[in-house]
C-alpha positions in Angstrom: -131.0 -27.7 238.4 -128.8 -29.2 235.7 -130.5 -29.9 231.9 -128.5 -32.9 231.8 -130.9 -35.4 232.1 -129.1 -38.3 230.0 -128.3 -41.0 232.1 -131.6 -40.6 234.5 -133.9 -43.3 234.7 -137.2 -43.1 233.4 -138.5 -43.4 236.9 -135.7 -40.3 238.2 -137.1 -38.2 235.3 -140.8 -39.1 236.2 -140.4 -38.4 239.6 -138.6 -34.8 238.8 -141.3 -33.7 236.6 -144.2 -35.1 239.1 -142.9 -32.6 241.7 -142.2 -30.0 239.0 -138.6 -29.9 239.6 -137.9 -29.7 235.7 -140.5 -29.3 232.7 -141.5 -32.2 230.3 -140.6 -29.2 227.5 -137.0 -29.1 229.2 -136.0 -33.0 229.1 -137.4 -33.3 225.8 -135.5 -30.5 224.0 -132.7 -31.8 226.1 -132.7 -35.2 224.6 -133.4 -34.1 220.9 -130.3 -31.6 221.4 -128.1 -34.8 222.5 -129.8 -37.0 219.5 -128.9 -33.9 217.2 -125.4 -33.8 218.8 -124.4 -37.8 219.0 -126.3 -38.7 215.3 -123.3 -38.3 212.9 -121.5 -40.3 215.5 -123.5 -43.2 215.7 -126.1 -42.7 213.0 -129.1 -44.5 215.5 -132.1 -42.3 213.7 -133.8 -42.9 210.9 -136.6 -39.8 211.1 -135.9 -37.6 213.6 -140.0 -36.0 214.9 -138.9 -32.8 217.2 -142.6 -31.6 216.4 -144.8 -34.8 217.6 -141.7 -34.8 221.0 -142.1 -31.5 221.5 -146.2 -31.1 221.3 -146.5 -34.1 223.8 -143.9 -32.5 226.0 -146.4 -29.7 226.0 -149.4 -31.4 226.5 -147.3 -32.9 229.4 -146.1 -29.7 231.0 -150.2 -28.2 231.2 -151.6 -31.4 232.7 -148.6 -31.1 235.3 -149.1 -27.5 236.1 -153.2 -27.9 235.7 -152.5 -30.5 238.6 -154.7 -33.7 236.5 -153.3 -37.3 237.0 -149.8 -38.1 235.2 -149.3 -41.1 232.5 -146.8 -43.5 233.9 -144.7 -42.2 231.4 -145.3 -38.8 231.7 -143.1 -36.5 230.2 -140.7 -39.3 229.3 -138.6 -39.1 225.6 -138.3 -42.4 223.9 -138.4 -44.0 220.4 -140.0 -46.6 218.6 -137.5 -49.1 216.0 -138.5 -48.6 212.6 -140.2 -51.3 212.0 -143.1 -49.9 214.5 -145.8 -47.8 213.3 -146.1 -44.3 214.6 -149.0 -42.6 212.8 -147.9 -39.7 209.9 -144.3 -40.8 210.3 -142.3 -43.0 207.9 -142.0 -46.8 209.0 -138.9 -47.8 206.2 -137.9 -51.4 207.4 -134.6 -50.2 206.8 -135.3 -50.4 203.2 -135.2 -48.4 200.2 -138.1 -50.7 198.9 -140.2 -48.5 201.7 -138.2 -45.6 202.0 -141.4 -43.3 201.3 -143.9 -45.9 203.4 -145.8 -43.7 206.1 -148.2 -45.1 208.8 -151.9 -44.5 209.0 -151.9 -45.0 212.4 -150.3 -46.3 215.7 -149.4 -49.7 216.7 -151.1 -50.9 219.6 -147.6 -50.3 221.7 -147.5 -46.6 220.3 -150.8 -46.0 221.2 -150.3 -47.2 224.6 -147.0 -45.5 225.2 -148.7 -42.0 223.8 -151.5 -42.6 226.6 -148.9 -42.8 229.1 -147.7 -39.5 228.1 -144.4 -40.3 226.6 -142.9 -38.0 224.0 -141.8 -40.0 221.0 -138.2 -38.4 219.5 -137.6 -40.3 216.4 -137.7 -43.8 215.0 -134.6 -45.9 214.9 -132.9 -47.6 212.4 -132.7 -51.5 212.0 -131.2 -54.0 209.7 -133.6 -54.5 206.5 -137.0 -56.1 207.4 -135.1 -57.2 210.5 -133.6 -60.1 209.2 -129.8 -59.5 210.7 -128.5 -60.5 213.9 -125.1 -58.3 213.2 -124.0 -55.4 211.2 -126.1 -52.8 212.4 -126.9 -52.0 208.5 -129.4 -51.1 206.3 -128.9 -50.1 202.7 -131.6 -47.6 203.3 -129.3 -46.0 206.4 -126.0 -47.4 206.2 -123.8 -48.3 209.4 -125.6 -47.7 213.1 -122.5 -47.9 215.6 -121.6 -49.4 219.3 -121.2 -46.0 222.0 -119.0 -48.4 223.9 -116.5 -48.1 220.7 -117.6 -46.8 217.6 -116.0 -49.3 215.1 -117.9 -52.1 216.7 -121.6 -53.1 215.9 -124.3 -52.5 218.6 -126.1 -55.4 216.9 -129.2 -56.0 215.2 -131.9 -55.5 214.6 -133.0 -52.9 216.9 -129.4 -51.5 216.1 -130.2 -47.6 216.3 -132.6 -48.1 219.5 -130.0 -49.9 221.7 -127.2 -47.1 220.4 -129.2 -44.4 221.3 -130.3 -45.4 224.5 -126.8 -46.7 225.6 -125.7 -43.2 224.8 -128.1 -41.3 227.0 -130.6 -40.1 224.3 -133.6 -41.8 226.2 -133.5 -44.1 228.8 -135.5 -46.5 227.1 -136.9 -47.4 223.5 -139.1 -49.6 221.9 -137.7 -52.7 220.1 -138.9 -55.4 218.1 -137.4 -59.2 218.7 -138.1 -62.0 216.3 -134.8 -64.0 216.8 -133.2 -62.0 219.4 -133.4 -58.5 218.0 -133.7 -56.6 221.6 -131.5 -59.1 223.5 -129.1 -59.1 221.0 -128.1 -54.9 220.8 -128.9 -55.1 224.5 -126.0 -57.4 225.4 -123.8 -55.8 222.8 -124.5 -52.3 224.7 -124.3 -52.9 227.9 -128.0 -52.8 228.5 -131.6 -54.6 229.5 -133.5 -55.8 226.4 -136.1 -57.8 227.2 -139.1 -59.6 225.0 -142.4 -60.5 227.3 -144.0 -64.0 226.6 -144.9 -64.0 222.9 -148.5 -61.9 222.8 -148.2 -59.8 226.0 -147.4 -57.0 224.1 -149.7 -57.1 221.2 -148.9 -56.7 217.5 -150.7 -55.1 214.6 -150.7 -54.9 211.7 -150.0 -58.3 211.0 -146.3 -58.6 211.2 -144.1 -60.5 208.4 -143.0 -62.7 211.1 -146.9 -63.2 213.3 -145.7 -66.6 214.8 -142.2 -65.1 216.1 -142.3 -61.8 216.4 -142.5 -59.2 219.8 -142.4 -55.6 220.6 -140.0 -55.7 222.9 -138.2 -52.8 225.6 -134.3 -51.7 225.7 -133.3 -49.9 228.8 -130.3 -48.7 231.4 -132.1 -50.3 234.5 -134.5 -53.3 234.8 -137.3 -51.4 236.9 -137.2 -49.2 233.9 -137.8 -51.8 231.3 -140.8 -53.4 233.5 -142.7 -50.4 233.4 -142.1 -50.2 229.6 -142.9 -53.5 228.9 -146.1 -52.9 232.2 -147.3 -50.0 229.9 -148.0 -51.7 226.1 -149.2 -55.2 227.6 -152.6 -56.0 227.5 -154.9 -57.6 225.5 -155.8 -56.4 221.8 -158.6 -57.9 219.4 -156.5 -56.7 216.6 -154.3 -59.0 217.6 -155.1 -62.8 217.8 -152.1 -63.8 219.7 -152.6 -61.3 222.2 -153.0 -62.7 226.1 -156.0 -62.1 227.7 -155.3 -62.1 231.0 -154.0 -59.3 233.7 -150.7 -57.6 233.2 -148.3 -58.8 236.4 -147.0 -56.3 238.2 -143.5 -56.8 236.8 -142.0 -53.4 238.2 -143.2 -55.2 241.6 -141.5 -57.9 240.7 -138.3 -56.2 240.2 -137.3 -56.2 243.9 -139.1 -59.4 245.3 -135.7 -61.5 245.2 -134.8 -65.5 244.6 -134.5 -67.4 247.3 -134.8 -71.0 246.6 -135.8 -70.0 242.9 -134.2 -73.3 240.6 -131.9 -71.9 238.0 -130.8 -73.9 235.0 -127.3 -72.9 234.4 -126.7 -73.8 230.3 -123.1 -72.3 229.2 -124.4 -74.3 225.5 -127.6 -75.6 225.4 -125.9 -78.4 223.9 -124.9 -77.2 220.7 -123.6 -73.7 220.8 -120.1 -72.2 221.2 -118.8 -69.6 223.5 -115.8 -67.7 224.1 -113.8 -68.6 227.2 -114.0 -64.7 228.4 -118.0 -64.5 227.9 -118.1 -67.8 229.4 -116.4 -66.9 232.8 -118.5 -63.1 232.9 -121.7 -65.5 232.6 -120.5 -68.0 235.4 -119.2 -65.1 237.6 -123.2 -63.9 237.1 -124.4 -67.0 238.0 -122.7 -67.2 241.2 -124.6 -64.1 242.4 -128.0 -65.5 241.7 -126.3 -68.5 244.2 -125.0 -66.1 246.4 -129.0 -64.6 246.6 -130.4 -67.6 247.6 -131.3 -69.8 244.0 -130.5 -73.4 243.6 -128.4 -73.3 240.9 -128.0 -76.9 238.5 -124.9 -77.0 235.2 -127.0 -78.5 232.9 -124.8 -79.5 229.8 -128.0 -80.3 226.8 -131.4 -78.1 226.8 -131.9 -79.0 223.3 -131.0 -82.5 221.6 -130.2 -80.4 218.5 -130.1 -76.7 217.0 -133.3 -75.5 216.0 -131.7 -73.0 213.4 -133.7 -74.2 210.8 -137.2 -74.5 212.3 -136.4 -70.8 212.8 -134.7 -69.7 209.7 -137.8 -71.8 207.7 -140.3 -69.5 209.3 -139.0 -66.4 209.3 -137.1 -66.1 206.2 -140.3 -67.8 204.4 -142.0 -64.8 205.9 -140.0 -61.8 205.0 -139.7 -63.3 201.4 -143.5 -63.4 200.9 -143.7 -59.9 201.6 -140.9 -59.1 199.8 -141.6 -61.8 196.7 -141.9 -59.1 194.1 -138.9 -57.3 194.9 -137.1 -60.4 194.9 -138.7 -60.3 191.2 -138.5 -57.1 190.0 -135.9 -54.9 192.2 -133.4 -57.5 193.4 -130.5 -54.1 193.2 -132.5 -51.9 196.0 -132.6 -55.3 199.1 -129.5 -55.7 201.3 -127.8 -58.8 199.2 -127.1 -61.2 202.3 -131.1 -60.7 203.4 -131.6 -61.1 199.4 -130.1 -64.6 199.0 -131.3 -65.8 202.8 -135.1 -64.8 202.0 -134.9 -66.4 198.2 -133.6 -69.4 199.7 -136.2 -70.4 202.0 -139.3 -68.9 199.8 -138.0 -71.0 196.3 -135.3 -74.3 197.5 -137.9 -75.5 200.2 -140.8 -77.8 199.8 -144.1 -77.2 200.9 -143.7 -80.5 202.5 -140.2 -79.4 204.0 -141.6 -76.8 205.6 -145.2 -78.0 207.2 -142.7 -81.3 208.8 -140.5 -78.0 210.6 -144.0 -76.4 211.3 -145.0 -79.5 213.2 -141.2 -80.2 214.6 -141.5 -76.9 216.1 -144.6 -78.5 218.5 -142.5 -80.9 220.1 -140.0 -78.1 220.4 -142.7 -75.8 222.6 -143.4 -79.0 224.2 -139.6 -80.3 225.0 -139.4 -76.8 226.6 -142.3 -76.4 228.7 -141.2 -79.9 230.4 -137.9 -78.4 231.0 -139.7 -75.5 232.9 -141.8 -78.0 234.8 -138.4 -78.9 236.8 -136.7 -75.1 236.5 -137.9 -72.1 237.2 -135.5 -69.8 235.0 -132.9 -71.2 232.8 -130.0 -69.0 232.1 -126.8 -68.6 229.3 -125.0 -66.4 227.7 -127.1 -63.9 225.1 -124.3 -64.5 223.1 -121.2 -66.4 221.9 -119.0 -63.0 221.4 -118.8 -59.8 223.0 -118.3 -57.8 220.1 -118.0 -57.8 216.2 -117.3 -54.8 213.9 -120.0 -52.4 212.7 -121.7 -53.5 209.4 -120.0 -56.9 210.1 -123.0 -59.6 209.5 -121.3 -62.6 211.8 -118.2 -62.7 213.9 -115.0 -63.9 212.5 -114.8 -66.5 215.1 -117.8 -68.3 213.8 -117.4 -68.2 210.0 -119.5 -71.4 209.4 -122.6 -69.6 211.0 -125.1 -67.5 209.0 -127.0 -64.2 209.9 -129.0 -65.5 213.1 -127.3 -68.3 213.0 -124.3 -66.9 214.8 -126.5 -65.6 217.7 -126.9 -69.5 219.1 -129.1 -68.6 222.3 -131.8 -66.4 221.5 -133.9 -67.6 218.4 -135.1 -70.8 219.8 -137.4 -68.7 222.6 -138.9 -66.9 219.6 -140.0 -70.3 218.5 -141.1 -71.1 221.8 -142.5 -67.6 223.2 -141.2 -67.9 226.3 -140.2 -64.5 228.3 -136.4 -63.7 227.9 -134.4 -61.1 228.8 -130.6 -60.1 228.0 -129.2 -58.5 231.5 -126.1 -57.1 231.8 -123.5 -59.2 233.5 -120.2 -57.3 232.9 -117.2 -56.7 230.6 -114.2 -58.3 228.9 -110.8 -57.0 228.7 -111.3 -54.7 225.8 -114.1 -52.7 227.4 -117.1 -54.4 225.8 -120.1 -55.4 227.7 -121.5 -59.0 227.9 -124.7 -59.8 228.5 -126.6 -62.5 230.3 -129.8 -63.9 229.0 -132.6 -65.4 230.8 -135.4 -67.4 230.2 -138.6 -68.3 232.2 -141.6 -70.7 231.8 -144.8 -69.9 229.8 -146.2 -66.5 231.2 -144.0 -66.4 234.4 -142.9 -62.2 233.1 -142.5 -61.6 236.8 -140.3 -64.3 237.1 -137.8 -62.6 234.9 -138.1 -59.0 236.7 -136.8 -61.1 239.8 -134.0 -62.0 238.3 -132.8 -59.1 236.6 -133.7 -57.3 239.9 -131.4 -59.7 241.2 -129.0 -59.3 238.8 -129.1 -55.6 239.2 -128.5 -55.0 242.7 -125.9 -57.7 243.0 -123.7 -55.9 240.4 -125.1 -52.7 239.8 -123.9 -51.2 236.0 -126.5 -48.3 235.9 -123.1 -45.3 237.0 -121.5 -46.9 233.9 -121.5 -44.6 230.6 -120.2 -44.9 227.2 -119.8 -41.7 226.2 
């Protein structure tokens, strides 16, 4: 058969090497030779690691041909965003700060993904410490670019994972999302990027961001991202935030529909602004999840204001105390814009300016679980633009906006927790993809499979390629 594996699902590709149609060995040299071929192209990799790929492939092919129970991954190439530990490989931030920073061991999602029998290909670049929304730029690794059109961004921060995988290097990738950071690249490349309720996918070590940061899955089909996201859930004591409860069966969930599910229809959430042509892709979306059976409400006002700077208090104040003696002492090596956004927050805010967000953002988790008592998924745009140009921080059209700022709909469920998901909901004139977001109540994962699902069958996008 063919050895062009690169726009298979993870499930196709599992399925093949289950019935030893192709070799674990095969699709994994397969999609290093397309990361070698498409990398001076869109510059998505940060460390490239054939050896650990290629000795799991192995280890994969013998368990196959020895006839022993397969991982859910087995066989599978993927990568892990660089700000992920992978043990004896580099973990930079996307900073020259860390440029020579190597992990003593696996993240809990790592460890989980290598038990599944996954081969990991590389680790992909992000913007520095993950504190952009745009550019796609480190000054570690310079510009990471859109396959849908090279001058554009694919977003940040999980800028190299969403490239690689909208290319057809894996068909899905490990992401992390403190502001938006998977839904964000996703919508921008055409793809699923969805972070599970804050904790189901557990985080160690201690992240610069604990209270608002997830590891988070970027794919090319929703079923695809369940199991990813099925796979590194559970319960960890390293990990205080972690949920201890079962892991839903969200691949299950996928094809369940939404028949008489309540939707929540926000084109704003009351303060945002959105381009007439992502606004009608979004409304054209919704109409399917009417068309499937949900009750559909336009509500104008989720949020009586913008919660920008409950956000940008806790995770800037975050990154700069990990960062405070750079700041000090080698100021020339950080991104600038990341620079002045971290000094900001760690030295021109009080201690008392700060605790009154901490406590503001209480009644925020509070003001939204209400507004899940009377919806069962609330939906918007992922974003107010469908492009912006690669190593651009915010989009032209919103010059009064700042970093994260600009990306109005996806920070505040980092504040909250809740599950949210960027779906893919077509594309504008110019050939760029737009993405849907979507939102669900405290722990309701599955509720967010079945509406992707949804999503996904109504208008499917998986035929569609880049490159």
């Amino acid at each position: 058969m063919s050895n062009d594996f690169s726009y298979l699902t993870a499930f196709e590709l599992r399925q093949l090497i289950s019935t030893r149609q192709v070799s674990p060995v095969e699709v994994t040299e397969a999609a290093l030779t397309r990361m070698d071929d498409l990398e001076p192209t869109l510059n998505a990799f940060v460390t490239a690691t054939p050896d650990v790929a290629l000795k799991a492939a192995r280890a994969a092919e013998a368990q196959v041909l020895a006839g022993g129970q397969l991982g859910k991954l087995h066989g599978i190439p993927l990568s892990v965003k660089d700000l992920i530990d992978v043990a004896g490989v580099r973990t930079t931030f996307g900073s020259k700060t860390r440029a020579d920073n190597v992990a003593r061991s696996d993240a809990p999602s790592v460890e989980r993904i290598k038990s599944a029998g996954s081969c990991i290909l590389g680790k992909t670049t992000t913007t520095e410490f993950g504190a952009k929304a745009g550019g796609g730029d480190s000054p570690l690794t310079g510009v990471t670019r859109n396959p849908w059109n090279t001058d554009k961004s694919p977003g940040g921060s999980s800028s190299g994972a969403a490239a690689s995988v909208a290319a057809g290097v894996t068909p899905f990738a490990l992401g992390t999302d403190g502001g938006g950071s998977v839904r964000i690249p996703a919508a921008l490349c055409g793809l699923v990027g969805v972070k599970a309720q804050y904790g189901r996918v557990p985080v160690f070590p201690t992240s610069a961001t604990p209270s608002l940061g997830h590891v988070g899955a970027i794919a090319r089909s929703v079923r695809d991202a369940a199991l990813l996201i099925e796979v590194m859930s559970g319960f960890d004591a390293r990990d205080p935030s972690s949920v201890a409860q079962d892991v839903p069966d969200l691949v299950g969930a996928c094809g369940r529909g939404t028949t008489n599910m309540r939707v929540a229809w926000s084109p704003t959430l009351g303060y945002a602004s959105v381009s007439g042509e992502v606004r009608e892709l979004c409304e054209s979306a919704v109409g399917r999840l009417e068309e499937a059976g949900c009750h559909v409400d336009l509500i104008d006002e989720v949020f009586p204001d913008d919660p920008i700077g409950l956000w940008e208090a806790e995770f800037y104040a975050g990154v700069g105390l990990k960062l405070r003696e750079e700041l000090d002492h080698s100021r020339h090596l950080l991104d600038p814009d990341v620079a002045e956004a971290i000094t900001q927050a760690l030295y021109r805010e009080t201690l008392a300016d700060y605790f009154a967000k901490f406590f503001q953002r209480f009644e925020l988790r509070e003001h939204v679980r209400q507004f899940f008592s009377r919806y069962d998924v609330l939906v918007t745009p992922t974003l107010p633009v469908a492009e912006l140009g690669a190593g651009i921080n915010v989009p032209p059209e919103l010059p009064d906006r700042g970093l994260v700022s600009w990306a109005y709909y996806t920070y505040p469920f980092n504040l909250t927790g809740n599950p949210a998901a960027s779906i893919p909901c077509g594309f504008t004139t110019s050939g760029m993809p737009v993405g849907l977001q979507v939102v669900t109540g405290t722990n309701r994962d599955a509720d967010l499979f079945r509406i992707a699902g949804t999503l996904e069958e109504a208008s499917p996008w998986g035929h569609l390629r880049p490159l």
